[in-house]
C-alpha positions in Angstrom: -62.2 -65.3 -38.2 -59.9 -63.6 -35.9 -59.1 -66.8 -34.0 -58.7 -68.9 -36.5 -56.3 -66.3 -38.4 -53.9 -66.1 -35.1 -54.1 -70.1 -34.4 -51.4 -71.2 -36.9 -49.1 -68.2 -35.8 -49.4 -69.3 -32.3 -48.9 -72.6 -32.8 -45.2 -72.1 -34.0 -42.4 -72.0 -31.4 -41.1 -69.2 -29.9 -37.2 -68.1 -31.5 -35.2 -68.9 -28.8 -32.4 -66.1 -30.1 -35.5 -63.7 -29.4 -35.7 -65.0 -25.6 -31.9 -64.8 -25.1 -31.4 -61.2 -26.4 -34.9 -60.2 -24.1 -32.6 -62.2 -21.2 -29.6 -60.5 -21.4 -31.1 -56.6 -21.8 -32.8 -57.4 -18.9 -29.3 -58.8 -17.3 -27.5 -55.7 -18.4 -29.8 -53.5 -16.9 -29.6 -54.9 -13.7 -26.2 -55.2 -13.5 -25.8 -51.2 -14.5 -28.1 -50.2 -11.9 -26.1 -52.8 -9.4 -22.5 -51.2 -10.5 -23.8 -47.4 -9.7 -25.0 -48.7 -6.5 -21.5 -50.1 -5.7 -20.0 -46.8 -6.5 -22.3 -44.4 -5.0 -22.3 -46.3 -1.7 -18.4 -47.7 -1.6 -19.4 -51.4 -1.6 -16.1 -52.2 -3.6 -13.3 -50.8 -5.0 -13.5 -48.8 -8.0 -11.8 -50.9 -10.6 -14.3 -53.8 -9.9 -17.0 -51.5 -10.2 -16.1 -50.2 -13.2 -15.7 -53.8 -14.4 -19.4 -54.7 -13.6 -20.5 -51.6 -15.3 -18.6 -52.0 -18.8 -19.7 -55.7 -18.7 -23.5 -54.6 -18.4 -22.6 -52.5 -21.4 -20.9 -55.5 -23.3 -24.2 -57.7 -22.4 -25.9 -54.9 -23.8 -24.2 -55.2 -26.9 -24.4 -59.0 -27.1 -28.2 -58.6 -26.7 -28.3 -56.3 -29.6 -26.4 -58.9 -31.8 -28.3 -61.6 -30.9 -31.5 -59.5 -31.6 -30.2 -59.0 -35.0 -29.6 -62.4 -35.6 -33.4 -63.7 -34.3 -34.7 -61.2 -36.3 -33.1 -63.0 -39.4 -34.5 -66.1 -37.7 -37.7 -65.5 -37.2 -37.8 -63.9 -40.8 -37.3 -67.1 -42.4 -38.6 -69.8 -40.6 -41.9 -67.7 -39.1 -41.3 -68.6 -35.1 -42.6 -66.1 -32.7 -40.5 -63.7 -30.7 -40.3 -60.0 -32.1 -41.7 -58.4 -29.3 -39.4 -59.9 -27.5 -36.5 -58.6 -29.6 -38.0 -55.4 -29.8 -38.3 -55.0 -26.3 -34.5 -56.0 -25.5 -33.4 -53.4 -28.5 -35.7 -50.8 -26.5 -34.3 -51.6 -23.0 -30.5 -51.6 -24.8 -31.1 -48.4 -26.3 -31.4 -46.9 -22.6 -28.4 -48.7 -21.6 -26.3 -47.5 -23.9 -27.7 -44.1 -24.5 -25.4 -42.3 -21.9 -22.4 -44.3 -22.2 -22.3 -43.4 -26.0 -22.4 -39.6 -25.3 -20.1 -39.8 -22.7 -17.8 -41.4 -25.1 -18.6 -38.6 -28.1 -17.8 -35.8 -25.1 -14.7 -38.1 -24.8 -13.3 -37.6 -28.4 -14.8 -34.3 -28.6 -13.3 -32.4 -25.4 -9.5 -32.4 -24.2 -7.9 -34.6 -22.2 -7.4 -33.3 -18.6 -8.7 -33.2 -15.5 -7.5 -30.2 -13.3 -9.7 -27.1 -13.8 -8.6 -23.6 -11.9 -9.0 -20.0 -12.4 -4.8 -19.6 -11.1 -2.7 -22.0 -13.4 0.5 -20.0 -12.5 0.2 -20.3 -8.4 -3.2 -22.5 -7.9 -5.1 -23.0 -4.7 -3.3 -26.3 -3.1 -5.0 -29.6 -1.9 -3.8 -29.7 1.7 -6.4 -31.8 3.7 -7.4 -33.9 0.5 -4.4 -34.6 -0.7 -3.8 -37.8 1.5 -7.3 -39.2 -0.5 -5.3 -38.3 -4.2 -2.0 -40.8 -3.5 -4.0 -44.4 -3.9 -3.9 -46.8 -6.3 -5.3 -45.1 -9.9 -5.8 -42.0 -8.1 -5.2 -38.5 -9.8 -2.1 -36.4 -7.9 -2.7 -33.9 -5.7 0.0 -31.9 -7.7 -1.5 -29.4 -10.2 -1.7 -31.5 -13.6 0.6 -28.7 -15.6 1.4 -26.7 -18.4 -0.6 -29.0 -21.1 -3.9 -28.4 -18.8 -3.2 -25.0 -18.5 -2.8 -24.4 -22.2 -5.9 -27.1 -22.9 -7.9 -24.9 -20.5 -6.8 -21.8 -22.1 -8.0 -23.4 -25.0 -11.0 -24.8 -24.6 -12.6 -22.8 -21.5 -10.7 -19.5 -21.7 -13.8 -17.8 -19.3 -12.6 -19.5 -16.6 -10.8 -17.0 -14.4 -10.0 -15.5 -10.9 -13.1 -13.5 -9.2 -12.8 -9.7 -7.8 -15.1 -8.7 -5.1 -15.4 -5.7 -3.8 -15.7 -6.8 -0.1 -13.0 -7.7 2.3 -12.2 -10.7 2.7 -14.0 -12.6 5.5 -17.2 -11.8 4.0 -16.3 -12.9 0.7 -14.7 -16.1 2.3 -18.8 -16.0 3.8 -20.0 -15.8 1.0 -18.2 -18.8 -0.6 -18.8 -21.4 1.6 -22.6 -20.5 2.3 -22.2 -21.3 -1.4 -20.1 -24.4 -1.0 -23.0 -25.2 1.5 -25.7 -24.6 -0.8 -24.7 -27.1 -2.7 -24.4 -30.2 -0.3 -20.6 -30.5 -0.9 -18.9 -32.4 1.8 -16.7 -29.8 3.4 -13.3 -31.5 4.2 -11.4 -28.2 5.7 -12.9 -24.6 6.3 -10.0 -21.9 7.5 -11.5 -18.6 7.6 -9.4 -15.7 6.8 -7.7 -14.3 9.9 -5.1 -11.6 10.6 -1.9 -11.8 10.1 -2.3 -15.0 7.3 -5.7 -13.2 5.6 -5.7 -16.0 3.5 -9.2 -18.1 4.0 -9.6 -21.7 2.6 -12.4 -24.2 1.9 -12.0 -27.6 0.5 -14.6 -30.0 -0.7 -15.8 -33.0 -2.4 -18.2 -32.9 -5.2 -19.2 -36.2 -7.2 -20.8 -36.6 -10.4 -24.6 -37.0 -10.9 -24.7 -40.9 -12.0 -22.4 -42.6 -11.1 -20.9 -40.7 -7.7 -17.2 -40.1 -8.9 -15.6 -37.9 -6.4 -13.8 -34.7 -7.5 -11.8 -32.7 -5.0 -12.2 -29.1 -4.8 -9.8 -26.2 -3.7 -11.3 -22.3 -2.6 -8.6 -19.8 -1.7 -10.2 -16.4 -0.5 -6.9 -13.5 -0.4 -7.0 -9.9 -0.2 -6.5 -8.1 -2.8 -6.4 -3.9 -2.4 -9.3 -3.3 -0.3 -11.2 -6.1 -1.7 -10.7 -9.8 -2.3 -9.9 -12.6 -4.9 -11.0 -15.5 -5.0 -9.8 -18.4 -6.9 -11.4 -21.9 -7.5 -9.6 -25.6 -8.5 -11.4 -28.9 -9.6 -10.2 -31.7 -10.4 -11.3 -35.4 -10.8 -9.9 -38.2 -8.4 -9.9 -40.7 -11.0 -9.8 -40.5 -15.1 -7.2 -38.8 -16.9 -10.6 -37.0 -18.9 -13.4 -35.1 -17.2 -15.1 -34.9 -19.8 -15.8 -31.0 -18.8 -17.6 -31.5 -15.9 -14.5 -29.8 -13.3 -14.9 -26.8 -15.8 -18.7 -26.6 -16.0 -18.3 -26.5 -11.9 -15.9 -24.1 -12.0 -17.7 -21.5 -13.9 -21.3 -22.5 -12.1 -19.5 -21.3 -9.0 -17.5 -18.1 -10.7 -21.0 -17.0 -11.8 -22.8 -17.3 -8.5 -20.1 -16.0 -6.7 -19.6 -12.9 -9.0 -23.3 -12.1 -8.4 -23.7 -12.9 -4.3 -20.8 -10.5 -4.4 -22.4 -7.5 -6.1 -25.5 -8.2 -4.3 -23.5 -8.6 -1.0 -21.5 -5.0 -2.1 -24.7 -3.3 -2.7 -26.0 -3.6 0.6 -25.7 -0.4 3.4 -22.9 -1.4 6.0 -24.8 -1.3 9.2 -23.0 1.7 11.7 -23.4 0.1 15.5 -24.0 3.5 17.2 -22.8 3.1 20.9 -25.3 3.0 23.7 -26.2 6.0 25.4 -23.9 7.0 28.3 -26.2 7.6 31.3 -25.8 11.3 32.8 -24.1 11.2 36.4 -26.6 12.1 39.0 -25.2 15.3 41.1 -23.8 14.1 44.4 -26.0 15.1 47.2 -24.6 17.3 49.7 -25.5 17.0 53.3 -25.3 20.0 55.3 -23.6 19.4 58.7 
């Protein structure tokens, strides 16, 4: 009964609408993963990177269309093909699953780039700034007075750290921290009499798609101890869409606590070695 129930159904002709919007879910996939790969690795420049990647996401909106309209198709006229569709609205929903937060984040977050815990005198980009003067890239100039007053606003936790150490351990302690976490390490100056001033600079880059954001540590004395301030900023985008600050305070955190733990240690006393007693001069009777 089965078979003969399924044969007229399988006789009809497959929606063609149905095997386009499979087609081009399948396209847009491939074309995303393709575009990450060109960013991550540095096969092209970033603008026709970015143009493969938001034309992925416009085939994945074109296969969501088309879906809608085979559905209507094969409503009416009874041809096969909504697995099909259902399986290109399923691999579209992946596509465009991130993209669509990122974009909520977009509306929902302000609109800078340039995160730092010194807004009046921040920590400089010295060796990096030659990689922040190309075509569409952010300036190596502190972004402002609007991102200062955004960041106020929006992250106002983000501040300079106080350690109670001097400061070439705490300039240790930040770039085992830089280290730690697999930043590329552009420019290490430890701090060193009579400058005292230690710097690190870095390159991070986002979890998907690789985008590189510069970063600036400044290690100073400050007393007996040390402050240390951080800056993050994006290379590209006029938005960051938080990740500089999220950085920013990720790093104030574990630096605040290697520095209490680092404080609370006992300060090893190197005892000299033990002079050797002089042996009394023998005297040879004449």
């Amino acid at each position: 009964m089965a078979r003969r129930f399924h044969a007229p159904y399988l006789s009809e002709p497959t929606s063609s609408l149905a095997t386009w919007t499979r087609n081009l879910a399948v396209f847009s996939v491939v074309a995303v993963l393709v575009s990450i790969l060109i960013l991550r690795f540095d096969f092209l420049e970033m603008k026709p990177a970015l143009a493969t990647f938001f034309g992925a996401l416009g085939l994945a909106v074109l296969s969501i269309l088309l879906g809608l309209a085979a559905f209507v198709a094969i409503w009416r006229n009874g041809s096969r093909g909504m697995s099909r569709v259902l399986l290109a609205f399923m691999i579209d929903a992946v596509v465009l699953a991130y993209p669509a937060y990122l974009a909520l984040q977009y509306r929902k977050l302000p609109k800078i780039y340039d995160i730092t815990t010194d807004p009046i005198d921040p920590p400089r980009f010295e060796a990096l700034a030659s990689l922040r003067n190309g075509d569409g890239t952010n300036t190596a100039v502190y972004a402002g007075l609007y991102s200062a007053e955004q960041q106020q606003k929006f992250y106002p936790d983000i501040e300079p750290v106080q350690i109670e150490l001097p400061p070439d351990r705490a300039y240790a302690i930040a770039l085992k921290l830089v280290n730690r976490r697999k930043w590329f390490v552009v420019d290490e100056r430890a701090p060193q009499p009579p400058r005292r001033v230690g710097r690190i600079e870095a390159v991070a880059r986002t979890p998907i798609m690789g985008f590189r954001e510069d970063i600036s540590i400044r290690v100073q004395p400050d007393g007996e101890d040390s402050r240390i301030d951080v800056r993050s900023a994006s290379r590209y985008f006029d938005s960051d869409l938080g990740s500089n600050a999220a950085r920013v305070n990720k790093l104030i955190e574990d630096l605040s606590n290697a520095g209490e733990a680092e404080a609370q240690k006992p300060v090893k006393k190197i005892t000299p070695p033990p002079v050797a007693a002089k042996q009394n001069a023998k005297t040879v009777k004449k």
